[in-house]
Kinemage of the C-alpha trace (Angstrom):
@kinemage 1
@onewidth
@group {chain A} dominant
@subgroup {mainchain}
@vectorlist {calphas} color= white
{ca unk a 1} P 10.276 10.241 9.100
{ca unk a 2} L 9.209 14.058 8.648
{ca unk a 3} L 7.761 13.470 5.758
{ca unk a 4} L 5.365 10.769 7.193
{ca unk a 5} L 4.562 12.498 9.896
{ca unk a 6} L 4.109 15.634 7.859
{ca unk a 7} L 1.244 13.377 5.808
{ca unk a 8} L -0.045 11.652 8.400
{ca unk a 9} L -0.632 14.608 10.808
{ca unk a 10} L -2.376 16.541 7.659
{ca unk a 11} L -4.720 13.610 6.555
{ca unk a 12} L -5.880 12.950 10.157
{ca unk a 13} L -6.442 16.943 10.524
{ca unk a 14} L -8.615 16.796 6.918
{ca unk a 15} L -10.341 13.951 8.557
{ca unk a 16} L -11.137 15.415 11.313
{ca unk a 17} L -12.027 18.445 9.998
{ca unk a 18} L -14.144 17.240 7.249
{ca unk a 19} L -16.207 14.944 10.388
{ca unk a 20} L -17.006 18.066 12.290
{ca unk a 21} L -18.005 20.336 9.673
{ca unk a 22} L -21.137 17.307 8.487
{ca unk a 23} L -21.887 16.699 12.052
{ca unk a 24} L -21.933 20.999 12.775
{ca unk a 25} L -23.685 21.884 8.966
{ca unk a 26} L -25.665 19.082 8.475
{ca unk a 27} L -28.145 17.063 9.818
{ca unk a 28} L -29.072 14.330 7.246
{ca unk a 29} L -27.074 11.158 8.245
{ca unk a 30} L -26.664 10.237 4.836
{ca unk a 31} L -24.452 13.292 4.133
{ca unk a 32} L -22.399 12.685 7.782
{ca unk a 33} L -21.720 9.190 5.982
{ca unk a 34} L -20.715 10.119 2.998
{ca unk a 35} L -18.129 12.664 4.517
{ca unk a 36} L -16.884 9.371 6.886
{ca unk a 37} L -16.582 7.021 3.546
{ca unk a 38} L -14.856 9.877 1.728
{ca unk a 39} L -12.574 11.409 5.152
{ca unk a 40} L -11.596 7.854 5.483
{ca unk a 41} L -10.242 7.480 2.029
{ca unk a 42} L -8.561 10.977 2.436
{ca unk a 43} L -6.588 9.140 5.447
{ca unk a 44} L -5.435 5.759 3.865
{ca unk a 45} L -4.634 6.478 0.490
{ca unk a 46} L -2.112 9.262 0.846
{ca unk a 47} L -0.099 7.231 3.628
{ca unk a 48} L -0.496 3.832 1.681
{ca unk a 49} L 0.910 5.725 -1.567
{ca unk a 50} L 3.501 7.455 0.756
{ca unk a 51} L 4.564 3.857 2.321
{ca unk a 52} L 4.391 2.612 -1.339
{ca unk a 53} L 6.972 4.785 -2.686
{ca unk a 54} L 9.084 4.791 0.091
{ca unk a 55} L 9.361 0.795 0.174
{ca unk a 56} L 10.306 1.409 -3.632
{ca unk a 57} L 12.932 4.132 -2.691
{ca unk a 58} L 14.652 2.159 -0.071
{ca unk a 59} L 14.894 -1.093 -2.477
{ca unk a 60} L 16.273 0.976 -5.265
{ca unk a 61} L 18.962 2.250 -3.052
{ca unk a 62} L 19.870 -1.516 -1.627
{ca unk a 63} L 20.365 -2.404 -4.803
{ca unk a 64} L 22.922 0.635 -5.823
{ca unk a 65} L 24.738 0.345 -2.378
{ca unk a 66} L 26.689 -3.108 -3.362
{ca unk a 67} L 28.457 -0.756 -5.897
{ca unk a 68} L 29.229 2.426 -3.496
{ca unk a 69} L 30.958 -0.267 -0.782
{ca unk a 70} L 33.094 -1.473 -3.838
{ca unk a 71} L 34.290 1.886 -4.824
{ca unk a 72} L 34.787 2.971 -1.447
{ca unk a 73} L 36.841 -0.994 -1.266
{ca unk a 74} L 38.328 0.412 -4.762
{ca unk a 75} L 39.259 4.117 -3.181
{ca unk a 76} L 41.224 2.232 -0.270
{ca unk a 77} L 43.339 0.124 -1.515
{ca unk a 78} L 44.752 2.940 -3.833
{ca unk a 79} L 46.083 4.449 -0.640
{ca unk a 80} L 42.850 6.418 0.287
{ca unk a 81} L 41.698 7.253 3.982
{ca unk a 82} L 37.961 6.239 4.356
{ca unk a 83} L 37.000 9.753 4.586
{ca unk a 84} L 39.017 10.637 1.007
{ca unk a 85} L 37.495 7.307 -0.467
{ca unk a 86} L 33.881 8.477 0.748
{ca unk a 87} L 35.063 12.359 -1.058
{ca unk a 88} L 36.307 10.172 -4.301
{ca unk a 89} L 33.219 8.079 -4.479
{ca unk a 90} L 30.753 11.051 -4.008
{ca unk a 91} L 31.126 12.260 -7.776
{ca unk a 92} L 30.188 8.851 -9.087
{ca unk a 93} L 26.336 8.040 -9.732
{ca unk a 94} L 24.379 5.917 -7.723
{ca unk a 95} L 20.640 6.465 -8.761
{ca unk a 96} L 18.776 7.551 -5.630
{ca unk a 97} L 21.685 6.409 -3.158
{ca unk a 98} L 23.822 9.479 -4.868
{ca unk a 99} L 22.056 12.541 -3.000
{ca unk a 100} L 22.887 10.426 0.430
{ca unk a 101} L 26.260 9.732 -0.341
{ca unk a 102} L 27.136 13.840 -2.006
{ca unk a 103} L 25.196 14.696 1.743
{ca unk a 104} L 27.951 12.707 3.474
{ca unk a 105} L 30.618 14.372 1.553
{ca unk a 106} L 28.994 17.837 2.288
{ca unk a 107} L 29.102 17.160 6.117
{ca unk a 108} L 32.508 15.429 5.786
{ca unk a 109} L 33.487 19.212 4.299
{ca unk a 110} L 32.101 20.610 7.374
{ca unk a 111} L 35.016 18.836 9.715
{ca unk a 112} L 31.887 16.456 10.790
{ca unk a 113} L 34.154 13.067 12.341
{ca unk a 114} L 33.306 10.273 10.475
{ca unk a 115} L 32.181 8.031 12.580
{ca unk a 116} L 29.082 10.892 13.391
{ca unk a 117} L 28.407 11.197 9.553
{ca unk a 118} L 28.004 7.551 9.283
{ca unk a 119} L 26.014 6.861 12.246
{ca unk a 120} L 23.862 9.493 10.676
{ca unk a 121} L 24.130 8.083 7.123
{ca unk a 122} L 22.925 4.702 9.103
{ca unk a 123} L 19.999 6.939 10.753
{ca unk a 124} L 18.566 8.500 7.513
{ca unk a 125} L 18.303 5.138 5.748
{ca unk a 126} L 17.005 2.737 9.272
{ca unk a 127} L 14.366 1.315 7.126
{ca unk a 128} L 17.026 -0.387 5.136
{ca unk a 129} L 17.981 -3.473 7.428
{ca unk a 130} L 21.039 -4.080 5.008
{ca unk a 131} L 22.017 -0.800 4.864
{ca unk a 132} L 21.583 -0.179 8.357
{ca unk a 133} L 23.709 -3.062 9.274
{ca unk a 134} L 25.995 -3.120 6.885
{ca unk a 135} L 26.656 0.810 7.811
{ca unk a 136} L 26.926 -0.422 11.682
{ca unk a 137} L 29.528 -2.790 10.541
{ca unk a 138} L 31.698 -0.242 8.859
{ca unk a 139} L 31.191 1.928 11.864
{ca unk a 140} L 32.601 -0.876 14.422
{ca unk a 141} L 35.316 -1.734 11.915
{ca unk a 142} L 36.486 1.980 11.219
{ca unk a 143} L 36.856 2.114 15.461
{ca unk a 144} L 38.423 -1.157 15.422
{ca unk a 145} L 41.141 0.017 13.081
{ca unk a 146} L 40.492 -3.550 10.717
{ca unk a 147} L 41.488 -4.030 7.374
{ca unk a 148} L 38.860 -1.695 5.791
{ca unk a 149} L 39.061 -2.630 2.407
{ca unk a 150} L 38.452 -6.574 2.449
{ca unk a 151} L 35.559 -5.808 5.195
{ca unk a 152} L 33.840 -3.351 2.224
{ca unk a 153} L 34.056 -6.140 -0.562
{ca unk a 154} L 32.960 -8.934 1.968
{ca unk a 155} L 29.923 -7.006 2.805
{ca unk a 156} L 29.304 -5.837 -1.256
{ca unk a 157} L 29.238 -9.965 -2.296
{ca unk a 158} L 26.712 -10.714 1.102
{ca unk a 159} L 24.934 -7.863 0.206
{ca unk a 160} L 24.183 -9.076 -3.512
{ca unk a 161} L 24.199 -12.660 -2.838
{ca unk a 162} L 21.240 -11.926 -0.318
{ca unk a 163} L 19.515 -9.436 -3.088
{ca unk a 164} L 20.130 -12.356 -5.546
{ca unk a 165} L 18.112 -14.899 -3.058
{ca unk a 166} L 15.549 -12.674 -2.937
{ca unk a 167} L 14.958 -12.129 -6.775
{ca unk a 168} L 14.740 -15.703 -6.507
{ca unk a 169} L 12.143 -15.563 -4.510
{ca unk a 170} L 9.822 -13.223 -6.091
{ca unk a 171} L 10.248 -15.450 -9.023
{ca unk a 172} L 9.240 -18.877 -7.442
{ca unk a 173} L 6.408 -16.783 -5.708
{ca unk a 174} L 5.666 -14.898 -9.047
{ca unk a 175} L 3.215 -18.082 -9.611
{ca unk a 176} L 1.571 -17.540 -6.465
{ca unk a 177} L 0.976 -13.651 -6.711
{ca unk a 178} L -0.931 -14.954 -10.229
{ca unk a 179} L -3.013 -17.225 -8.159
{ca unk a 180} L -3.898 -14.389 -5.530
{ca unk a 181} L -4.952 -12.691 -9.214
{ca unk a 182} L -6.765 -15.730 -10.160
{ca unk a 183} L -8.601 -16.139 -6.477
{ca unk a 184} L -9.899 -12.267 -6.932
{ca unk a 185} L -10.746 -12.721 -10.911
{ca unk a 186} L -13.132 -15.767 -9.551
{ca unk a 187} L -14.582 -13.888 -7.154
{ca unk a 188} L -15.859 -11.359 -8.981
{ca unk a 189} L -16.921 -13.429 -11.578
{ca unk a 190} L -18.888 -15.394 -8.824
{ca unk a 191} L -20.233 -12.337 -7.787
{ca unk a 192} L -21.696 -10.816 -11.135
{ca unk a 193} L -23.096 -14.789 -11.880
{ca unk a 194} L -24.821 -14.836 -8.579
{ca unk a 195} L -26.234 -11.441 -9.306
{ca unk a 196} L -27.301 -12.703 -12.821
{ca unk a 197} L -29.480 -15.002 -11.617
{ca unk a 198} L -30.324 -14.048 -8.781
{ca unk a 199} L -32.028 -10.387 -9.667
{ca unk a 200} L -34.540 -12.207 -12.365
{ca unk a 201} L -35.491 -14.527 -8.987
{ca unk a 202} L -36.142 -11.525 -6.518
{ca unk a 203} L -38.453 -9.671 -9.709
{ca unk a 204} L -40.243 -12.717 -10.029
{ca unk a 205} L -41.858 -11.788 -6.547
{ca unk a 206} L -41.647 -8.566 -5.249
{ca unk a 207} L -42.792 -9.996 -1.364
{ca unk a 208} L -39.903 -12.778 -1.721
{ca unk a 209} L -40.203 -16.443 -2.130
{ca unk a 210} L -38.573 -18.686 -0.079
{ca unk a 211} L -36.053 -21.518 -0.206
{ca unk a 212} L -35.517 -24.372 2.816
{ca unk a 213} L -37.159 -21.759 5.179
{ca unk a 214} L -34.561 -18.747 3.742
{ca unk a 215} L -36.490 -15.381 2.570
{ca unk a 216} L -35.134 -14.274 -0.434
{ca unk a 217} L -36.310 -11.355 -2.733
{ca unk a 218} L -36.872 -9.015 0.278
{ca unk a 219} L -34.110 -5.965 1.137
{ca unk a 220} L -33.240 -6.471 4.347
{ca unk a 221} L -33.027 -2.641 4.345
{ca unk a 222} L -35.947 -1.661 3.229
{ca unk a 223} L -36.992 -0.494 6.841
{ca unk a 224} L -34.405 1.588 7.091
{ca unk a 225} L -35.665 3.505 4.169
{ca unk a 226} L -35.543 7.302 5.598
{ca unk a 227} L -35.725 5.766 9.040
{ca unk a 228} L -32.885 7.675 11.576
{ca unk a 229} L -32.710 5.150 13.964
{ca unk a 230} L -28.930 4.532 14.741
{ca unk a 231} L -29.326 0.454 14.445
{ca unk a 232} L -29.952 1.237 10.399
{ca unk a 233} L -26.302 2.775 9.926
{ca unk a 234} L -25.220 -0.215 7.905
{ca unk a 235} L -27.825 -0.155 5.794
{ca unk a 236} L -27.486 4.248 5.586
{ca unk a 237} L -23.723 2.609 3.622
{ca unk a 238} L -25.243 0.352 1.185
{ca unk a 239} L -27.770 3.622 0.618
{ca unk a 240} L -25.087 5.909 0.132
{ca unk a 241} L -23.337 3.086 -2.257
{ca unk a 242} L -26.248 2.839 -4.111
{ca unk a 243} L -27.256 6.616 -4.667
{ca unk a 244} L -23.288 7.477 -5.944
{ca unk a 245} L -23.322 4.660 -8.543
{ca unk a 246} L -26.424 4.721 -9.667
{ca unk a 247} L -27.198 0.782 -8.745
{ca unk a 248} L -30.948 1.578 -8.634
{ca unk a 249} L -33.825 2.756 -6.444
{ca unk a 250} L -33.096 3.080 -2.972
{ca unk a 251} L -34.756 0.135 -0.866
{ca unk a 252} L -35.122 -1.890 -4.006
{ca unk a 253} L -33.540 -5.347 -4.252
{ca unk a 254} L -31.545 -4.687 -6.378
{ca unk a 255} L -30.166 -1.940 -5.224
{ca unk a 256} L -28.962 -3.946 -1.811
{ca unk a 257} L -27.445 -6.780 -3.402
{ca unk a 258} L -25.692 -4.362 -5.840
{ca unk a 259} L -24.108 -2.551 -2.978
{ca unk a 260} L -23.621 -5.871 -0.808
{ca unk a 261} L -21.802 -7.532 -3.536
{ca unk a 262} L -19.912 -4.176 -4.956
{ca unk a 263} L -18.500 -3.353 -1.035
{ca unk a 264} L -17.451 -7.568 -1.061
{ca unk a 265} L -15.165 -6.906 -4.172
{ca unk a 266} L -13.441 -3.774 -3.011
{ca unk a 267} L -12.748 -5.607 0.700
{ca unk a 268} L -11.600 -8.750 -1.470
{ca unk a 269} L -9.149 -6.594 -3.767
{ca unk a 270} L -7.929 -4.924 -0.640
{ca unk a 271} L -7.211 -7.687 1.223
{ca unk a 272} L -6.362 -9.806 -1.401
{ca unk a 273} L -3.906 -7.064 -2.737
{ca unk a 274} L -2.462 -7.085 0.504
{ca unk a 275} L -1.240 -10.984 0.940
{ca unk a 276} L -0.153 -10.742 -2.958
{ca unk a 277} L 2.397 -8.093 -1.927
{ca unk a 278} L 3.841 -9.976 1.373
{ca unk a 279} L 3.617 -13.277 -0.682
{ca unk a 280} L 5.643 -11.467 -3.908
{ca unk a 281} L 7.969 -8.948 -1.927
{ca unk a 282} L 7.695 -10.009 2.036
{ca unk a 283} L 6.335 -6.862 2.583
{ca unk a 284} L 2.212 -5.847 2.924
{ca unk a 285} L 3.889 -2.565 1.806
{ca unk a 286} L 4.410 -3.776 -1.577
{ca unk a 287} L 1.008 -4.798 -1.755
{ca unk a 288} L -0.753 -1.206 -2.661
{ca unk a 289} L 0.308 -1.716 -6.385
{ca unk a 290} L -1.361 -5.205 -6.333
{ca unk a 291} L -4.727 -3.188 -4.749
{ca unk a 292} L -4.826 -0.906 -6.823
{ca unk a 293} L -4.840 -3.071 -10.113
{ca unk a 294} L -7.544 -5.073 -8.156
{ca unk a 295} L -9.539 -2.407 -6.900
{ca unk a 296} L -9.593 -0.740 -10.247
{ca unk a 297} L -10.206 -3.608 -12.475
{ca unk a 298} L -13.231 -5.144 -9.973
{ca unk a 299} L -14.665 -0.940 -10.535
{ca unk a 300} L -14.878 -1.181 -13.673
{ca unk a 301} L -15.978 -4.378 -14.435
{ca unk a 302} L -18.680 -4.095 -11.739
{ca unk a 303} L -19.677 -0.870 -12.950
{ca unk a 304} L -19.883 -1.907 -16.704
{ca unk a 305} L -21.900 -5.135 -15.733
{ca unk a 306} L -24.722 -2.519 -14.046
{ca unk a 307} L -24.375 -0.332 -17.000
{ca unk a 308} L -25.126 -2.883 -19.828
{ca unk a 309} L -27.598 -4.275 -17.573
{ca unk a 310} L -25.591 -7.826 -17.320
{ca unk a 311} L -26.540 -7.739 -13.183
């Protein structure tokens, strides 16, 4: 929790930082914008990455802690107390869920009671709801005085029987996270298609033609062209779009519906991302790997279709 709050509290001060410097140094809107985009990036990613990792970290320990209640089961029944068994068990190797458990038998060294090392134990790892219960369980049964032993094993087989269901699960959904893949992939195809034909339309004219009443060939924006008035700071985005990846002329056609489409497929992979993670894992967490294979591949191919002058 520290360490979020460490990140958090330094990305919001970089932010905020970065917001008053443009609006104290600078004058140009443009520049104040391009500060926002970038400040606002600055605050997501590090805490999505951050969230990432630590929804990674907590699943690889679920998946060790079946084996540390068995051992522990193990280290009773050859005559152990729980507090030796937890001693015993601490030089075995647990992948990430080691440190945690060589912590408890540090404390338990330090004439710590038990039932205060666990309920910290429990504490440290509260974004594990199987960890955290199963640890509450112990706790109740170690005051209750119950057969410690058979309660450990009973909660090891629920414990993998549950991760079981949920490997399962991710692969009946795996077909559906390829489908979230598939709805993004057609997206962007739709969108480089549209642009294909769509740019040799608006050069046909440069006033715009229209179609069932509908102007088309005309950037909306094109008022907004060095204009300061407050009601143009949408288009000021698709400006500062345009002018970082070279998508053409500012106020140009082109340049718009570059931008337009370009800001459409990053907000698709995001989103998209997003419900291919809850579908695959349960969690929107788990979705920051699926945007970032999204975001990435829609960059690049976006980018390339510009660059060999496909849109």
């Amino acid at each position: 929790m520290k360490k979020k709050t460490f990140i958090i509290s330094i990305a919001v001060g970089i932010f905020i930082i970065a917001l008053l410097l443009s609006f104290l140094l600078f004058e140009d809107k443009i520049i104040f914008i391009n500060v926002l985009l970038l400040g606002s990036f600055v605050l997501i990613v590090p805490y999505s990455l951050y969230s990432y990792f630590e929804f990674r970290r907590i699943e690889a320990m679920e998946k060790e802690f079946p084996n540390f209640l068995r051992d522990l089961a193990e280290a009773k029944r050859s005559g152990l107390s729980l507090l030796q068994a937890i001693s015993a068990t601490s030089k075995n190797t647990y992948g990430l869920l080691t440190d945690e458990i060589k912590k408890m038998n540090t404390q338990l060294s330090w004439n710590i009671p038990l039932e205060k090392i666990l309920e910290m134990f429990r504490k440290r790892l509260e974004k594990s709801d199987i960890i955290n219960r199963s640890v509450a369980v112990l706790i109740q049964t170690q005051k209750s005085g119950g057969k410690i032993d058979e309660i450990l094993e009973t909660l090891a087989d629920n414990i993998e029987k549950l991760k079981e269901v949920k490997e399962e699960k991710a692969t009946l959904m795996n077909q559906q996270t390829m489908m979230m893949y598939a709805i993004f992939f057609i997206f962007l195809g739709i969108c480089i298609a549209l642009m294909k034909f769509l740019l040799p339309l608006m050069n046909m004219q440069e006033t715009g033609f229209a179609i069932s009443g509908l102007q088309i060939g005309i950037n909306p924006c094109s008022m907004c062209v060095n204009n300061k008035m407050p009601s143009c700071f949408n288009c000021d985005i698709f400006f500062t779009i345009s002018r970082v990846f070279g998508f053409g002329e500012v106020g140009t056609p082109e340049s718009y519906f570059r931008s337009l489409f370009f800001s459409m497929v990053m907000i698709q992979a995001i989103f998209t991302g997003l419900i291919a993670g809850e579908i695959k894992s349960g969690s929107a967490v788990a979705g920051v790997k699926h945007i970032l294979i999204m975001s990435v591949s829609g960059f690049v191919i976006f980018l390339l279709a510009v660059r060999v002058g496909l849109i």
